[in-house]
PDB file of N, H, CA, C and O in Angstrom:
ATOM      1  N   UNK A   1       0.849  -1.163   0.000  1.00  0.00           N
ATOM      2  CA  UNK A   1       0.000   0.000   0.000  1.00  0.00           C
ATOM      3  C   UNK A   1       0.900   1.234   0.000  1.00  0.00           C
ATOM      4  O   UNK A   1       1.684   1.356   0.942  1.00  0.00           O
ATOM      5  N   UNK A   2       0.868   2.192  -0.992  1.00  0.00           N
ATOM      6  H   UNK A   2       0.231   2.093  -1.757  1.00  0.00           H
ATOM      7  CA  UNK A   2       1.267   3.365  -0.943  1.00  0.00           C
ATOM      8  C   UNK A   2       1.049   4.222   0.221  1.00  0.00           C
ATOM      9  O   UNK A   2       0.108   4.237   1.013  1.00  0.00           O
ATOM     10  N   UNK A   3       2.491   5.190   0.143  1.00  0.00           N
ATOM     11  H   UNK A   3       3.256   5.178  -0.501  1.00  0.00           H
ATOM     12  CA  UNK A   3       2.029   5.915   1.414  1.00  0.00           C
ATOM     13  C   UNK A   3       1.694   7.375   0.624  1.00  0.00           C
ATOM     14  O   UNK A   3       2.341   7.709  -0.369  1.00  0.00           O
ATOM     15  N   UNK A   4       0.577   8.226   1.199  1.00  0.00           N
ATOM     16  H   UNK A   4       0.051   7.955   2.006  1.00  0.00           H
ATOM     17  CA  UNK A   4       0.425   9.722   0.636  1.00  0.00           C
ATOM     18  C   UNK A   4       1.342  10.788   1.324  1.00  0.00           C
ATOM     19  O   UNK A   4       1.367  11.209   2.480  1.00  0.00           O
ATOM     20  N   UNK A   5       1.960  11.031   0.402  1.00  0.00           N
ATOM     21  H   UNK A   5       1.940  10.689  -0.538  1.00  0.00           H
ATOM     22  CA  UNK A   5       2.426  12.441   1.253  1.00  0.00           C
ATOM     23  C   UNK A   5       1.342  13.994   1.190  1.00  0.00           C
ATOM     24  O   UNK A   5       1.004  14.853   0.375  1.00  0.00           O
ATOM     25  N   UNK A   6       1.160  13.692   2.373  1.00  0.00           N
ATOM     26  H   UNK A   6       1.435  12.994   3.035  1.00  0.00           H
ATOM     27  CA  UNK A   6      -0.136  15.023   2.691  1.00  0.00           C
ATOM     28  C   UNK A   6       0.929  16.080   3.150  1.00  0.00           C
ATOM     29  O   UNK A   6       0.507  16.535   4.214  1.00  0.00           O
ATOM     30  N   UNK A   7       1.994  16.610   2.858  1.00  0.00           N
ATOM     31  H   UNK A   7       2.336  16.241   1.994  1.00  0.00           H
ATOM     32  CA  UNK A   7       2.786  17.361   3.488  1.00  0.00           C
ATOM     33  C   UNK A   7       4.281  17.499   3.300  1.00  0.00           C
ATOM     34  O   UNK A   7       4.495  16.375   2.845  1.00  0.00           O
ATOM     35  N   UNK A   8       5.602  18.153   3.335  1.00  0.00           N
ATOM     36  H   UNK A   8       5.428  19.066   3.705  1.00  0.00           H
ATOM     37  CA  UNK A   8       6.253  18.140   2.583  1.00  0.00           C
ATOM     38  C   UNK A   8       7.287  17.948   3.695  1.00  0.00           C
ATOM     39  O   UNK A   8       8.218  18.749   3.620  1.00  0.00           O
ATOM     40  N   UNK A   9       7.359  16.904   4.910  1.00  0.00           N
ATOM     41  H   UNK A   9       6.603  16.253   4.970  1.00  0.00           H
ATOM     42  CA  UNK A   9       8.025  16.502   5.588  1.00  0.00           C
ATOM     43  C   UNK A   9       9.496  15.898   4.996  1.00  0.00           C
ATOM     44  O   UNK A   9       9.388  15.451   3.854  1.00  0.00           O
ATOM     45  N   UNK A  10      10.903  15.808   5.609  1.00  0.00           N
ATOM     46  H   UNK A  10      10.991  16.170   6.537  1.00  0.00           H
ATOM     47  CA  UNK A  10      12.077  15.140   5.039  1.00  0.00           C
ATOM     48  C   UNK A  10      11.621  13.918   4.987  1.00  0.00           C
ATOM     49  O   UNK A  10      12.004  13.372   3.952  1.00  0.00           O
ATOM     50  N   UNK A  11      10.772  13.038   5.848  1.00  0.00           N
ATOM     51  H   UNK A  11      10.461  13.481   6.688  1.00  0.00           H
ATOM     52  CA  UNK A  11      10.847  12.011   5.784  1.00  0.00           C
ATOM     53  C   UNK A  11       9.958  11.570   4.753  1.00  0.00           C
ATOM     54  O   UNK A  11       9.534  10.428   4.927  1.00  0.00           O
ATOM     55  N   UNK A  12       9.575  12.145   3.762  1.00  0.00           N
ATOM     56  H   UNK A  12       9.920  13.074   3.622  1.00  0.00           H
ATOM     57  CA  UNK A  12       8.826  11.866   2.884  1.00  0.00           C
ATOM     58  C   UNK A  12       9.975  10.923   1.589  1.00  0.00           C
ATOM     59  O   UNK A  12       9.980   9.799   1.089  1.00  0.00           O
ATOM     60  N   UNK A  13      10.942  12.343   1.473  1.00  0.00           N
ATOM     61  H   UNK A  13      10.938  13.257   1.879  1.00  0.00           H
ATOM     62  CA  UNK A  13      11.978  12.269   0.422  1.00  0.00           C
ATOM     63  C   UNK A  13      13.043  11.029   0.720  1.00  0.00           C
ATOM     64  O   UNK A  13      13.215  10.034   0.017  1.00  0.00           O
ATOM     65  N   UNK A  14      13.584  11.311   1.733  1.00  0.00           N
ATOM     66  H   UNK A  14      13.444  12.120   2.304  1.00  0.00           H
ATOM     67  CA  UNK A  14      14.135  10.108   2.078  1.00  0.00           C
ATOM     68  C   UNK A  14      13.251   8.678   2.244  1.00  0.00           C
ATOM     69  O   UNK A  14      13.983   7.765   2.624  1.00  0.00           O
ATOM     70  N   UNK A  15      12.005   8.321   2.068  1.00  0.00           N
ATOM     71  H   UNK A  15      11.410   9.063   1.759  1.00  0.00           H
ATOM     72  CA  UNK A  15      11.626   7.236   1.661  1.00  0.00           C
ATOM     73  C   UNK A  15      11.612   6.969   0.119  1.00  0.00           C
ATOM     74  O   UNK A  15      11.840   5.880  -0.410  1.00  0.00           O
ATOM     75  N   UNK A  16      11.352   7.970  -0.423  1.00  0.00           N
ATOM     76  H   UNK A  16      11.166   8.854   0.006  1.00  0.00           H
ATOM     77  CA  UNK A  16      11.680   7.772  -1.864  1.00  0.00           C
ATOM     78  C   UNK A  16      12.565   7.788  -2.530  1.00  0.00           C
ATOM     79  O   UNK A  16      12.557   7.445  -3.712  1.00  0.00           O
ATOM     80  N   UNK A  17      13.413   8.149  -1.970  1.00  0.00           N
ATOM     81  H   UNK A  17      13.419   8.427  -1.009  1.00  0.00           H
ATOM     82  CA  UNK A  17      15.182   7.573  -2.072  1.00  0.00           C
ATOM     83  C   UNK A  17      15.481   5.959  -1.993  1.00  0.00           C
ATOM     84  O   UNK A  17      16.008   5.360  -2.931  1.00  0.00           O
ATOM     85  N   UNK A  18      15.018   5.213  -0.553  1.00  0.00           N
ATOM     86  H   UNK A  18      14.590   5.700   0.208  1.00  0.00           H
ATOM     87  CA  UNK A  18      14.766   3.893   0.005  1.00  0.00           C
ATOM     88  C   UNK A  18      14.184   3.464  -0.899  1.00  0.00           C
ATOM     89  O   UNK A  18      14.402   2.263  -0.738  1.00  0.00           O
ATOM     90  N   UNK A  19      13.383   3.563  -2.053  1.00  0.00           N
ATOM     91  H   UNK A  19      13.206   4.539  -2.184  1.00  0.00           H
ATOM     92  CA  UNK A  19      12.613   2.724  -2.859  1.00  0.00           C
ATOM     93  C   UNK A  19      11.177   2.997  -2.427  1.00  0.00           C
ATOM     94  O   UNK A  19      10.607   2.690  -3.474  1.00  0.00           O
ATOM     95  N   UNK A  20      10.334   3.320  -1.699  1.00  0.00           N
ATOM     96  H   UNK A  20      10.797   3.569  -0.849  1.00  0.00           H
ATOM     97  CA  UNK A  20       9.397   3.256  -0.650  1.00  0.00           C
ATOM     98  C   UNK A  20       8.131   3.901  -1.526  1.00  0.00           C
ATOM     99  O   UNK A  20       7.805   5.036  -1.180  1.00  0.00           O
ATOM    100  N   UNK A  21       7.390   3.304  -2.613  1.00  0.00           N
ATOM    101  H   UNK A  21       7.655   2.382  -2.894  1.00  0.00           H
ATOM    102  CA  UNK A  21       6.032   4.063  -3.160  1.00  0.00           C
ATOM    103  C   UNK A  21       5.205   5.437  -2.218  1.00  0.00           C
ATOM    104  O   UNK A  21       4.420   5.285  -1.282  1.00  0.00           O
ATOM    105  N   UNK A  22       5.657   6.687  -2.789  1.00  0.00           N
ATOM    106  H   UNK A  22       6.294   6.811  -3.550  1.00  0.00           H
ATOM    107  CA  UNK A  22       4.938   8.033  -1.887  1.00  0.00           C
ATOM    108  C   UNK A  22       4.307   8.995  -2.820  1.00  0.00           C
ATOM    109  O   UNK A  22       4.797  10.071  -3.163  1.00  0.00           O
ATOM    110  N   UNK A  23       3.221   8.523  -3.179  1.00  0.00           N
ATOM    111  H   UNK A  23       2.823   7.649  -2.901  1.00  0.00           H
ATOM    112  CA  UNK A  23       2.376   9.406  -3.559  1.00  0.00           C
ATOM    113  C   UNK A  23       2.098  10.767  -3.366  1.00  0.00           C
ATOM    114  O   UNK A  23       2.259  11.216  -2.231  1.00  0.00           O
ATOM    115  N   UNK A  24       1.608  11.703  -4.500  1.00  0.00           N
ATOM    116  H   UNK A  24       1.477  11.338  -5.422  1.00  0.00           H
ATOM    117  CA  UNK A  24       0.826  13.694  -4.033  1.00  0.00           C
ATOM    118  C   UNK A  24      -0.791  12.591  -3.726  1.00  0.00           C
ATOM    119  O   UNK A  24      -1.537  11.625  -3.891  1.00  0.00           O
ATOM    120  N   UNK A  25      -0.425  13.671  -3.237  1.00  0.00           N
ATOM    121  H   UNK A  25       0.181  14.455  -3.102  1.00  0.00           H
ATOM    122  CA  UNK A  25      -2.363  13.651  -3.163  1.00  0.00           C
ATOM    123  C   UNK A  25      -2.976  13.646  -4.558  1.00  0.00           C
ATOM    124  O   UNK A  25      -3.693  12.756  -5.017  1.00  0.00           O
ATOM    125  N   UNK A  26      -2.531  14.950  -5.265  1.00  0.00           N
ATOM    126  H   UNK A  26      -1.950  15.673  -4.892  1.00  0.00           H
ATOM    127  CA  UNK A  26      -3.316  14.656  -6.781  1.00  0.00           C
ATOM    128  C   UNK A  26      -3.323  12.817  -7.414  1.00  0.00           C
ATOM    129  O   UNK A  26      -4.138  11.947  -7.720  1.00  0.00           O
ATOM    130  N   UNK A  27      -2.344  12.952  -7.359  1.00  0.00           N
ATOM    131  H   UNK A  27      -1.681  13.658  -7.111  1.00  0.00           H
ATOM    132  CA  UNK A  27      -2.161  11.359  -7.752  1.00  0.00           C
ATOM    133  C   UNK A  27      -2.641  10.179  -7.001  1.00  0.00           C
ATOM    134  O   UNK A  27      -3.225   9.193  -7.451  1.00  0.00           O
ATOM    135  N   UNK A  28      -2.248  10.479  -5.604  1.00  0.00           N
ATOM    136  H   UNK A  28      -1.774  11.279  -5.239  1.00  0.00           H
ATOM    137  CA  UNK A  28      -3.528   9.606  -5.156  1.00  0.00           C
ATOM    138  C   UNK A  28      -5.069   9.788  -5.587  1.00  0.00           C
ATOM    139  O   UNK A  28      -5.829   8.854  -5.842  1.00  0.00           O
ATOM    140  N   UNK A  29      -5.235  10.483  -5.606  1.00  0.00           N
ATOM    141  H   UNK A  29      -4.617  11.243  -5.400  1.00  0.00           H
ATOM    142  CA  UNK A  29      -7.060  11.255  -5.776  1.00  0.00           C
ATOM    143  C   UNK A  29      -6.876  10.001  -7.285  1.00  0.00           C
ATOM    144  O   UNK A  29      -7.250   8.834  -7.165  1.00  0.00           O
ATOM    145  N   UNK A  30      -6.429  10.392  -8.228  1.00  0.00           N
ATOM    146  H   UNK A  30      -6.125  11.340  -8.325  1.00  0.00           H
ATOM    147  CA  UNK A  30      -6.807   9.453  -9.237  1.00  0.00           C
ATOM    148  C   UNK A  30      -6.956   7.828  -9.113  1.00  0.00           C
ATOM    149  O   UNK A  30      -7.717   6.991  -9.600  1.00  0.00           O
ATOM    150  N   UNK A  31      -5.996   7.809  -8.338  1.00  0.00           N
ATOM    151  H   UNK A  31      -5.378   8.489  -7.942  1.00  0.00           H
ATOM    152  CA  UNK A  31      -5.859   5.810  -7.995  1.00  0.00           C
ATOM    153  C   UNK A  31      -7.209   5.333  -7.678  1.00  0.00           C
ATOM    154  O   UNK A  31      -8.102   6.095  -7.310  1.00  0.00           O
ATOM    155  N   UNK A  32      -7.408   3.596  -7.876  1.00  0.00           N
ATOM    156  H   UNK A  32      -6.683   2.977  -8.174  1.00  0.00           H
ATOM    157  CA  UNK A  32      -9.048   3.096  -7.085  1.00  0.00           C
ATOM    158  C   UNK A  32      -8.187   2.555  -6.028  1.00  0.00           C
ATOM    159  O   UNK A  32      -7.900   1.358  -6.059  1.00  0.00           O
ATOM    160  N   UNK A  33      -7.738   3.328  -5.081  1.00  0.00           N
ATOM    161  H   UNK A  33      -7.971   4.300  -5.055  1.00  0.00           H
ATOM    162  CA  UNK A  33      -7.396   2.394  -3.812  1.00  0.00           C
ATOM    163  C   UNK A  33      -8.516   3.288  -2.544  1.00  0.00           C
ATOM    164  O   UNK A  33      -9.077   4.380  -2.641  1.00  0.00           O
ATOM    165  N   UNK A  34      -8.511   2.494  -1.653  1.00  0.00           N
ATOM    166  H   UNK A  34      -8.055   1.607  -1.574  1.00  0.00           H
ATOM    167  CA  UNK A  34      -9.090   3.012  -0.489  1.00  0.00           C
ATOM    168  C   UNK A  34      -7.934   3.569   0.597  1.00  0.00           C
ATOM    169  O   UNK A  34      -6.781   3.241   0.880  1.00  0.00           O
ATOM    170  N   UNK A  35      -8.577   4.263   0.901  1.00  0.00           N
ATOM    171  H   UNK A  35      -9.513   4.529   0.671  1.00  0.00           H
ATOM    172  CA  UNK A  35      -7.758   5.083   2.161  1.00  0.00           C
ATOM    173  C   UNK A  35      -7.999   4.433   3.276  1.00  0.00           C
ATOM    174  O   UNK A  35      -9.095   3.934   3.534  1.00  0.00           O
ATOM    175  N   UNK A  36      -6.786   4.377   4.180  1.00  0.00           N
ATOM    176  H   UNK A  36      -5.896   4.782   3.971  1.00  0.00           H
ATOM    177  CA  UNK A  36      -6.106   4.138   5.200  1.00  0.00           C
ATOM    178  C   UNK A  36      -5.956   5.024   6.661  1.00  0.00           C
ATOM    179  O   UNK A  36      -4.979   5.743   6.452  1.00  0.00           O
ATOM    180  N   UNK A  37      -6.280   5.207   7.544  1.00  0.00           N
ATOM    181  H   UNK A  37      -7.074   4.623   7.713  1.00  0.00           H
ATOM    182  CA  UNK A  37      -5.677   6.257   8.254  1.00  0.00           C
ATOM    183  C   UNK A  37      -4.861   6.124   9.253  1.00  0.00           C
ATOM    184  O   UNK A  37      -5.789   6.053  10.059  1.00  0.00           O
ATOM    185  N   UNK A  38      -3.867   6.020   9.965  1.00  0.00           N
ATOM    186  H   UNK A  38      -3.113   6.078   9.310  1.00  0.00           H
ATOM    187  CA  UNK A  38      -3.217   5.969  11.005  1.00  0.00           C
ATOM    188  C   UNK A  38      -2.758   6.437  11.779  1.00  0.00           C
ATOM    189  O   UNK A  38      -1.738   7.058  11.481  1.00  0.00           O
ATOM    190  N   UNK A  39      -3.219   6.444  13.306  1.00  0.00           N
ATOM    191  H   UNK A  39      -4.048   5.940  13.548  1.00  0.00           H
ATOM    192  CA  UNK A  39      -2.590   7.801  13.665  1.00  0.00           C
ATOM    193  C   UNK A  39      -1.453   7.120  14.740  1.00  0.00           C
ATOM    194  O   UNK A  39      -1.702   6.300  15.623  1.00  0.00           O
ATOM    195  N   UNK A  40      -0.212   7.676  14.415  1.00  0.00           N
ATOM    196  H   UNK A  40      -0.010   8.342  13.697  1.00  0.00           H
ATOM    197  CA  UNK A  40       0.618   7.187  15.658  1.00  0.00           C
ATOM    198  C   UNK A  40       1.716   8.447  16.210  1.00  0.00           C
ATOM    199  O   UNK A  40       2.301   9.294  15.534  1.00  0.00           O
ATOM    200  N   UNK A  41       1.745   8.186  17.860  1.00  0.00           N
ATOM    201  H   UNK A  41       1.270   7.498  18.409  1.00  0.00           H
ATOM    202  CA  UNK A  41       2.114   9.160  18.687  1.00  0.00           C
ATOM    203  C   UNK A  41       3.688   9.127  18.840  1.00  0.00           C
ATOM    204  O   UNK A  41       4.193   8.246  19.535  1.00  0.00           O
ATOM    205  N   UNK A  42       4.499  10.105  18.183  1.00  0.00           N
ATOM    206  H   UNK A  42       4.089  10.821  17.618  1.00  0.00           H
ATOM    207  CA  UNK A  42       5.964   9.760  18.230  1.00  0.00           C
ATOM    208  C   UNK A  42       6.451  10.460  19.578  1.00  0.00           C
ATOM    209  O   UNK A  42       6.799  11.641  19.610  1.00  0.00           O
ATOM    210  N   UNK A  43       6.444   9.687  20.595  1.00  0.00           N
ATOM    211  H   UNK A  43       6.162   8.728  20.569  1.00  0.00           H
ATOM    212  CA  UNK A  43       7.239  10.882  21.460  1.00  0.00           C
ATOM    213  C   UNK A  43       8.547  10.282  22.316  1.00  0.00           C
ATOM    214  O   UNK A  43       8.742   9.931  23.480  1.00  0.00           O
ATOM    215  N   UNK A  44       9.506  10.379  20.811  1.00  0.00           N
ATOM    216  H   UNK A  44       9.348  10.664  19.865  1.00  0.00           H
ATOM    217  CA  UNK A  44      11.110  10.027  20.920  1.00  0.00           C
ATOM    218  C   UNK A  44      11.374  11.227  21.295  1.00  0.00           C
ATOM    219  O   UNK A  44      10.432  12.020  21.265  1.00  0.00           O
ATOM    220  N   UNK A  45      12.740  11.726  21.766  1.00  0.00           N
ATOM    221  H   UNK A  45      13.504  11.082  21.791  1.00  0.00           H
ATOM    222  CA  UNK A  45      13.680  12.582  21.743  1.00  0.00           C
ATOM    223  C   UNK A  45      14.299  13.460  20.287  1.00  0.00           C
ATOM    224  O   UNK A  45      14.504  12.923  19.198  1.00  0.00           O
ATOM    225  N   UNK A  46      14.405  14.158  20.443  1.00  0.00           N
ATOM    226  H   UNK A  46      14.239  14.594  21.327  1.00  0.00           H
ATOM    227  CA  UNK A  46      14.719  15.060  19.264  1.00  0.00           C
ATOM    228  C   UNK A  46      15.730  14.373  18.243  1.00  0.00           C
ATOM    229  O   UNK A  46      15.743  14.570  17.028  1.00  0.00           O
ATOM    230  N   UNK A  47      16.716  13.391  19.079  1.00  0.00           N
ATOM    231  H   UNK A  47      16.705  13.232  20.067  1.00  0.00           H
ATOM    232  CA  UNK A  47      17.669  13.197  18.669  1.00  0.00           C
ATOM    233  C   UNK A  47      17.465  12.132  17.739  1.00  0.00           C
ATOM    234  O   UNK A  47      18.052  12.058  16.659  1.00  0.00           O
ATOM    235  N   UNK A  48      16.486  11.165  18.234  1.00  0.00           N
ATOM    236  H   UNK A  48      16.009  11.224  19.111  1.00  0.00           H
ATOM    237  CA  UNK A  48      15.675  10.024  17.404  1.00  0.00           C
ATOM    238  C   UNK A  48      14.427  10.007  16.563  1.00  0.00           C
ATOM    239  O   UNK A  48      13.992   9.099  15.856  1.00  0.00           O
ATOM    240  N   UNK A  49      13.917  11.287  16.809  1.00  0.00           N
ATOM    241  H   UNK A  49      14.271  12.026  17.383  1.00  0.00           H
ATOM    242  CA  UNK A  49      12.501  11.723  15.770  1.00  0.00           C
ATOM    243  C   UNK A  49      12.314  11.569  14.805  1.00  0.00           C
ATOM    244  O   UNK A  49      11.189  11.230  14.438  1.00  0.00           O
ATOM    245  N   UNK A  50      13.599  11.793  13.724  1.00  0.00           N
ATOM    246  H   UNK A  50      14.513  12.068  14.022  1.00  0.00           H
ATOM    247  CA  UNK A  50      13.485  11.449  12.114  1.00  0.00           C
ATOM    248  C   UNK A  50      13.300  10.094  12.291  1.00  0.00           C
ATOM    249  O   UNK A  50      12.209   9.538  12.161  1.00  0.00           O
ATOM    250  N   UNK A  51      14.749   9.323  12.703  1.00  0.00           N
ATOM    251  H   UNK A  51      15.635   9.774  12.809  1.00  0.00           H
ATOM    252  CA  UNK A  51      14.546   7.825  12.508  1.00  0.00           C
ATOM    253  C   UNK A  51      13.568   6.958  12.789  1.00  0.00           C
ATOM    254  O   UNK A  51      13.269   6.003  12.072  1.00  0.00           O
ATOM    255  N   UNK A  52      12.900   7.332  14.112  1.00  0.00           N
ATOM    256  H   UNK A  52      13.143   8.108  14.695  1.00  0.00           H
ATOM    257  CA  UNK A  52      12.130   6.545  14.634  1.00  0.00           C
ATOM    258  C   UNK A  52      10.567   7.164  13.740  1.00  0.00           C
ATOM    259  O   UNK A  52       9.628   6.379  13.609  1.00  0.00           O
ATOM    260  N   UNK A  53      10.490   8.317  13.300  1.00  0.00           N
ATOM    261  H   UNK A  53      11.253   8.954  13.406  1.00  0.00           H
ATOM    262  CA  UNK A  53       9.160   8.505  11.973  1.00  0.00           C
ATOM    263  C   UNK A  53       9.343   8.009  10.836  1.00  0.00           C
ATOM    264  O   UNK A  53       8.326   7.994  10.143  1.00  0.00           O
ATOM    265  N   UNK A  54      10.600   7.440  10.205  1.00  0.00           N
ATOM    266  H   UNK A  54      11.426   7.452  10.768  1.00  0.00           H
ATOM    267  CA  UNK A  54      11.045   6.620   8.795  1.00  0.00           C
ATOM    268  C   UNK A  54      10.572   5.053   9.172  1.00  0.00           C
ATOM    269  O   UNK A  54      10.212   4.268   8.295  1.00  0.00           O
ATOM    270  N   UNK A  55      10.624   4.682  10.700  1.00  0.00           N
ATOM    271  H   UNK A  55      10.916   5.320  11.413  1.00  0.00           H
ATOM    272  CA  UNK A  55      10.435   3.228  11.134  1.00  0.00           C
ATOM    273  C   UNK A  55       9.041   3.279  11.433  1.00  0.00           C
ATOM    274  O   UNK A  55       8.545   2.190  11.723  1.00  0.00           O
ATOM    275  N   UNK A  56       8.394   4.128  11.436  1.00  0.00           N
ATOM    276  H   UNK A  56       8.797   5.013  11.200  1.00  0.00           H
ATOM    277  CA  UNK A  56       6.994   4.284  11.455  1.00  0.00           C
ATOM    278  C   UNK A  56       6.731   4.199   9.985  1.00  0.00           C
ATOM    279  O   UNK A  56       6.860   3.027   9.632  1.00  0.00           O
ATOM    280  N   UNK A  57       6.460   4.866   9.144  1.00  0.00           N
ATOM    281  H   UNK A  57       6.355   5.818   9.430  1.00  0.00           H
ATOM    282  CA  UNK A  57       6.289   4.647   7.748  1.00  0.00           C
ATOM    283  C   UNK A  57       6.369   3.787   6.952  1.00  0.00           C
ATOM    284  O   UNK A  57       5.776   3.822   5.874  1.00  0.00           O
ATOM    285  N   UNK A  58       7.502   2.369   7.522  1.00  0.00           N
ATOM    286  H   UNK A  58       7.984   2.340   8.398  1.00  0.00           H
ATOM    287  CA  UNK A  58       8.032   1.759   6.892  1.00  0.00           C
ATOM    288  C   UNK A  58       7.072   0.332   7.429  1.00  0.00           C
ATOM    289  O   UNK A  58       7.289  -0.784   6.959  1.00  0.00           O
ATOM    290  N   UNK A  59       6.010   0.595   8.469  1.00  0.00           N
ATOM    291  H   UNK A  59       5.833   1.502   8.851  1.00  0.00           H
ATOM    292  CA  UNK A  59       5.118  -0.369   9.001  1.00  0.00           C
ATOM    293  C   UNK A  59       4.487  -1.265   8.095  1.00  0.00           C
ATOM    294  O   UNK A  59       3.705  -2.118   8.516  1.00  0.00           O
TER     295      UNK A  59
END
């Protein structure tokens, strides 16, 4: 399942570097897939925030 990027976070780009399917929204809007929602609470340390939101994404 594709992930949407609703937002223009680093960790967007660096999954699409990884190989990692990340959709616009426009482009999602065209697909027949159903939406997904997930909400998860990151509360690492500053020092681990990127990594530990790339290991979230990568669920």
């Amino acid at each position: 399942m594709p992930l949407v990027a609703h937002n223009t976070l680093p960790t967007f780009d660096r999954l699409r570097r990884d190989g990692i399917t990340v959709l616009s929204p426009e482009r999602a809007a065209q697909q027949e897939i159903r939406e997904l929602h997930v909400g998860l609470l990151n509360m690492m340390p500053d020092a681990a925030l990127a990594a530990t939101e790339r290991q979230f994404y990568r669920l």
